[in-house]
Every structure is written in structure tokens, then in C-alpha cells.
N, C-alpha and C positions, 0 to 999 in steps of 0.2 A: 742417645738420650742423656739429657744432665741428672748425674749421681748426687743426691746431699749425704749428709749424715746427720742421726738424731743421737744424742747418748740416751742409754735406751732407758737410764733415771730419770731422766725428761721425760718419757714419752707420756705419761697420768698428768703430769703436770700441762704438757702441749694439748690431753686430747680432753682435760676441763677447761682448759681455756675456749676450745675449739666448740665446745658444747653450751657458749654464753653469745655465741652468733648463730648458731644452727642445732636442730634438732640431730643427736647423735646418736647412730643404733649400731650396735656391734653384738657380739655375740655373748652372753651370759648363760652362767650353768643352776637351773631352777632343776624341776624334774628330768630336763634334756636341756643340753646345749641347743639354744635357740636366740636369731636375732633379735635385738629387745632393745626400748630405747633406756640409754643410760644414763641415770642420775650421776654417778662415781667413778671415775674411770677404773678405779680398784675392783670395780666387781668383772670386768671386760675376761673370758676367757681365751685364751690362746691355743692351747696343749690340744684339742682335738675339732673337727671341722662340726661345725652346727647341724645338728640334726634335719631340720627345718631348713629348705634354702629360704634365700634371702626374697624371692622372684612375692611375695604375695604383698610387699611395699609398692610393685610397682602396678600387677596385675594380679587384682583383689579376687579373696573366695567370692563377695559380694558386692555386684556394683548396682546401686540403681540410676539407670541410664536416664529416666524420665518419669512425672507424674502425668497422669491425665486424670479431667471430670468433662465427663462429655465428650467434647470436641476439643475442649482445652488444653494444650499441652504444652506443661512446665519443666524443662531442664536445668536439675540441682544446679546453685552456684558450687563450682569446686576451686579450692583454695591449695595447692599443694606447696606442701611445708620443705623450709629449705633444708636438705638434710646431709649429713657425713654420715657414710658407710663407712666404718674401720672394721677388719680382718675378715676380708672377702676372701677365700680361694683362690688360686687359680683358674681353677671348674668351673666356679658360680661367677666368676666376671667375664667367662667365653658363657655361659649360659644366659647372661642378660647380654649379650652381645646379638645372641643368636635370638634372645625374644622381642629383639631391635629390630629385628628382620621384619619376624611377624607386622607386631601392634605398633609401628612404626613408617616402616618404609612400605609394606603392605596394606596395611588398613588404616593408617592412619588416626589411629585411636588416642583421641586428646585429654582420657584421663591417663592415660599409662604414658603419653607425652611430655607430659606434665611433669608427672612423679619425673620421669629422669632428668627431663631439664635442669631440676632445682634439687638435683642429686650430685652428690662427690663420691667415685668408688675408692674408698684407699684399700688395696689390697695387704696379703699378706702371705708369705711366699712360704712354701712348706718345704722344709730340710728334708722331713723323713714322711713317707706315706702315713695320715691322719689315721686311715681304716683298711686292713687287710682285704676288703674291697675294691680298694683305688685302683682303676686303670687310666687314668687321663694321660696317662706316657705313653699311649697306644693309640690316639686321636688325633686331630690335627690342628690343637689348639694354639692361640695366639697369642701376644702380648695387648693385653686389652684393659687398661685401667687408667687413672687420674694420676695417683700415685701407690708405687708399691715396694712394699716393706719386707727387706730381707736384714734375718736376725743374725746378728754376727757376736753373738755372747754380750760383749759388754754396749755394746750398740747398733744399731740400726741402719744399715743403708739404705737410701730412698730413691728410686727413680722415679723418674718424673715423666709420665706418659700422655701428657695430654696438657692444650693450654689452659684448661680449669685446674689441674693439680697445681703449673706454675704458681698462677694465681693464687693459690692456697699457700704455697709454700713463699709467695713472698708476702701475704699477709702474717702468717706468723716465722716471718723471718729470724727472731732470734731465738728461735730453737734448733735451725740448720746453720751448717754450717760447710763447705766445696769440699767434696770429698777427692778428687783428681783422680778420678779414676771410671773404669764404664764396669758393667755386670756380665760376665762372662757367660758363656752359653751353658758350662758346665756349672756355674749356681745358679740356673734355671730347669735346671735337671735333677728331677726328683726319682731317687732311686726307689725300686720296687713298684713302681706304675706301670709296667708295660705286661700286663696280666693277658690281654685283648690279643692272641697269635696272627688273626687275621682279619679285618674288618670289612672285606669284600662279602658280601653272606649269599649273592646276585643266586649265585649255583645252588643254593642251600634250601631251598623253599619246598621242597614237598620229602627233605629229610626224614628219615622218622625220629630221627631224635629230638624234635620237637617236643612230641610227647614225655617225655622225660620233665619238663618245666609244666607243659598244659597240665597232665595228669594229676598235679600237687598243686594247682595254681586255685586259688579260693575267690577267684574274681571280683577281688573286697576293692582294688582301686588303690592300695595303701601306694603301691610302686609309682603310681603315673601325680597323687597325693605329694609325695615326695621329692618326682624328679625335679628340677632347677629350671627344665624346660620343656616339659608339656605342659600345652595352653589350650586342649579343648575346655569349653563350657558351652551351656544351654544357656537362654534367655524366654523367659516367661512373666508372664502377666500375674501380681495378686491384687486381687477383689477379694471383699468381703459381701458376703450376702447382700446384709442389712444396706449397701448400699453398693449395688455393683455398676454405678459410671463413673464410679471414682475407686483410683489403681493406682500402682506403679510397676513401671515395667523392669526386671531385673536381669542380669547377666552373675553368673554361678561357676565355679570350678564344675565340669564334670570330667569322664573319662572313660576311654576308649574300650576300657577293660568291662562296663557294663553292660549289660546285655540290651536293654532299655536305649543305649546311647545310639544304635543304629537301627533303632524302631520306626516305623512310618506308619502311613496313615495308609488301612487294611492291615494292621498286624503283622506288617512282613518283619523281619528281624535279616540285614543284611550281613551280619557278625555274629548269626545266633550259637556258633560252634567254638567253645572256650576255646580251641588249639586256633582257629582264625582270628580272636582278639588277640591272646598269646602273642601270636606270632607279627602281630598287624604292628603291635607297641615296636615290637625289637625293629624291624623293618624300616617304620618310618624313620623310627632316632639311628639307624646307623645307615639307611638306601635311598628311602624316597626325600626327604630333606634333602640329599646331598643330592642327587638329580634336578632338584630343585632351584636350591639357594648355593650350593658349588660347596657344602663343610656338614657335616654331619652336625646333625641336632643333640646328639649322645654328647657330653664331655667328663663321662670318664669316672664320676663324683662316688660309684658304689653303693648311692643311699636305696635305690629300689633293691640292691640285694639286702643288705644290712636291715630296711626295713621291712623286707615282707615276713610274713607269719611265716611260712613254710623253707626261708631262705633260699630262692629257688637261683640259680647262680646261673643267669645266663653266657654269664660269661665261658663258665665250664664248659656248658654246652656245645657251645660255638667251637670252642678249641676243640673238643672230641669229635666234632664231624666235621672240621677241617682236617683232622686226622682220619677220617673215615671214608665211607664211599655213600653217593645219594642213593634215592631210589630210582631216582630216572639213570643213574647210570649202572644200575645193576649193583 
């Protein structure tokens, strides 16, 4: 892949220029680091990974998919804005990668089609683990961006991962300049990520140390809220009284962790035992995805531990009964 370089005094100066053809959203620090669109480049933070992933630009808490009256039915014009992602993860551009899978190559879903189209990931490469949580050195992530940005003190190396990044980098051409060189495997390796001992769990399912995360777990949603790649949601209908043949119908974040979310019609509840939602999260993002799509849906980011109330660390857990024995085996 072709290497530039930015002097990294340039880079506020490249990334307000860059924000007078495109809408630019990077990460700033308000109450949490979260991605936000920027007026200044001066406010953009670097030093720690965004609380918030980046995933609700492309796949909204709230969509409404359609109006009706009667019989009529209206679908919103959607217009999606051209926009520059600056200081994406690592994590979080294998996690839009992987919700490429889904609302893409799967469903087909022409608002979340949209959003990427007329998206630029420029990444940003982490020297040292963002959060004592990180395991994404334990996954099997990939090189997945537009362009991305490794900090070298007084400047910036830039690879170039895609023919939209090119493109970007020879619209603003003079701020690169040939670096003559390529990015070595070993500054793509961030030390202290590899937390995750084993990530086969196949043998692990009727453990009892499960219990250990279920027991403490407060089924509030916050983890599956947070992760970069879970994409359940519901879609439902609102009416108002005063006039109910006129709606719209909507699509909502939900989550697996809810009790309600495997509810049906007769009140059955398929996931009604917290150790079976528990357990159903971790599963999918590290067994059934990967049986699935051939890579695990987990990449690694630590925000579900970091963010739940009770910090329940599955990752511990995992290690301790890789060290351990099941119940099916005595």
C-alpha cells in the first residue's frame, strides 16, 4: 500500500480545509469522548478511544422507515451527507466492516447504504492500548480503512487503503508528501491487547462459570448500547388516537439482553433466564457470527466491560474456565 506523510502541524490546518467540502465528525471530549461533528479541528481528541462507537452515523437508534394514511404509503426522501470520519480505531473500522456484512451485503438496507457510500474512514492507529480493557490483539482483525494515521512524534504517516482514500489524498495533495517506505507489521501491533487466552468458547457453554457475569449482570442493555457491532432492533408502528390511519412505521436500537426482546405472541419469553441472554451476547460476538460470516463479530474495543454498571469482565471469565474444567466434562 502507498505510504504519505503529514507534518503533524498540518494536520488542523489539512483537516479545516477538509471540513469546507464535507461534513467532518471525529471524536471530541464533552461529558465523554464521543464522535461529534466538528466546527474546529482544535477541539478533535486523540489521547483516548471514544466512548460512543462511531456505528449510530450509519445504523441510527431511530429510523423511520415509512409513513402511511390509510392505504397510502410514503417513504421519507433521505439525503445522506458527505462526510470525513477522522480517528476511527482500529476496532471500530473491523466493526463497520463487519456491520457491512449485515445491513449491506445481507439486507440490503439503503439508509445504512447510503451513510457509507458518501463516508471516508480515515483511521488512527493506537501506539499504546486506549483502555485496560482492550483486547482486539486477540481477534482477527484486518486492515480495513480509506486512510490511516500512524503518529510518529513530529509527524504522521499515512496509508493509503482504499481508492477513496487515494482520492482524498490527491485532492488535498499539498499537504502529503512520498514517504518511501511501507508500514511494518510490528507498528501495527499494539502492545497489551491480547487479554482474550482463547477465543474457541465451542466447549464452554454449559460451564458454570457463567454464572459469575449472569449473577451481577443488571440486564440494563448498557454493553450491547455500546458495542460497535450489535445491530439488533425492533420496528413498530406509531398512531395517535385522535387519528389512527395515520402512522409511521419505525426501526429502534434494541437488545438481546432484554427480556421482552424474545417475547412472542402467547407470552412465551425464549431468553427468559438472564444466564441464557448472558451468555447468547458473548456466543454470538465470538461463535455464531463466525460460523456464519467466517470472523468474529467481537473486535476487541472493551467498551461493554468499561461500560457496564457492575464491570462484569467477560473476558476474565473466559480465561478462568479455559483454565478450568466444564460441567459436561466432570
Amino acid at each position: 500500500m502507498q505510504v504519505l506523510r503529514l507534518e503533524k502541524k498540518r494536520l488542523n490546518h489539512f483537516l479545516n480545509v477538509v471540513k469546507k467540502g464535507f461534513e467532518l465528525i471525529a471524536p471530541v471530549k464533552s461529558d465523554l469522548v464521543r464522535f461529534s461533528k466538528i466546527h474546529h479541528a482544535e477541539e478533535i481528541q486523540l489521547t483516548k478511544n471514544s466512548y460512543f462507537p462511531v456505528k449510530e452515523y450509519f445504523f441510527r437508534k431511530e429510523e423511520t422507515l415509512f409513513q402511511f394514511e390509510g392505504t397510502r404509503i410514503t417513504v421519507p426522501a433521505y439525503e445522506a451527507k458527505k462526510r470525513v470520519f477522522f480517528g476511527i480505531r482500529r476496532c471500530d473500522l473491523n466493526a463497520i466492516k463487519n456491520q457491512d456484512i449485515v445491513f449491506i451485503r445481507d439486507m440490503g438496507d439503503p439508509y445504512y447504504k447510503a451513510a457509507r457510500e458518501n463516508s471516508y474512514l480515515l483511521g488512527y492507529h493506537c501506539n499504546t492500548a486506549p483502555s485496560p480493557y482492550c483486547f482486539c490483539g486477540s481477534l482477527d482483525l484486518v486492515d480495513f480503512f480509506d486512510l490511516m494515521f500512524f503518529d510518529k512524534e513530529d509527524h504522521f504517516l499515512v496509508e493509503v487503503g482504499s481508492e477513496k482514500g487515494k482520492s482524498l489524498t490527491e485532492k488535498y495533495q499539498e499537504f502529503f508528501t512520498d514517504s518511501q517506505r511501507l508500514i511494518t507489521r510490528n507498528e501495527k501491533t499494539i502492545p497489551g491487547v491480547h487479554r482474550l487466552e482463547n477465543k474457541d468458547i465451542s466447549r464452554f457453554y454449559d460451564h458454570q462459570d457463567w454464572k459469575k457475569g449472569a449473577d451481577i449482570c443488571l440486564s440494563c442493555g448498557a454493553c450491547t448500547t455500546l458495542c460497535p457491532t450489535c445491530y439488533c432492533f425492533e420496528i413498530h408502528d406509531e398512531v395517535k388516537t385522535a387519528d389512527p390511519v395515520k402512522g409511521e412505521r419505525k426501526r429502534e436500537w434494541s437488545s438481546c439482553q432484554l427480556q421482552e426482546f424474545t417475547r412472542v405472541a402467547g407470552d412465551h419469553i425464549f431468553r427468559k433466564e438472564r444466564e441464557d441472554r448472558f451468555k447468547h451476547r458473548i456466543y454470538h460476538q465470538l461463535q455464531y457470527f463466525k460460523e456464519k460470516y467466517g470472523v468474529q463479530m467481537c473486535v476487541g474495543c472493551g467498551r461493554c466491560i468499561e461500560g457496564c454498571p457492575t464491570r462484569i469482565d467477560f473476558v476474565r471469565i473466559l480465561n478462568e474456565m479455559k483454565n478450568g474444567k466444564t460441567e459436561n466434562n466432570g
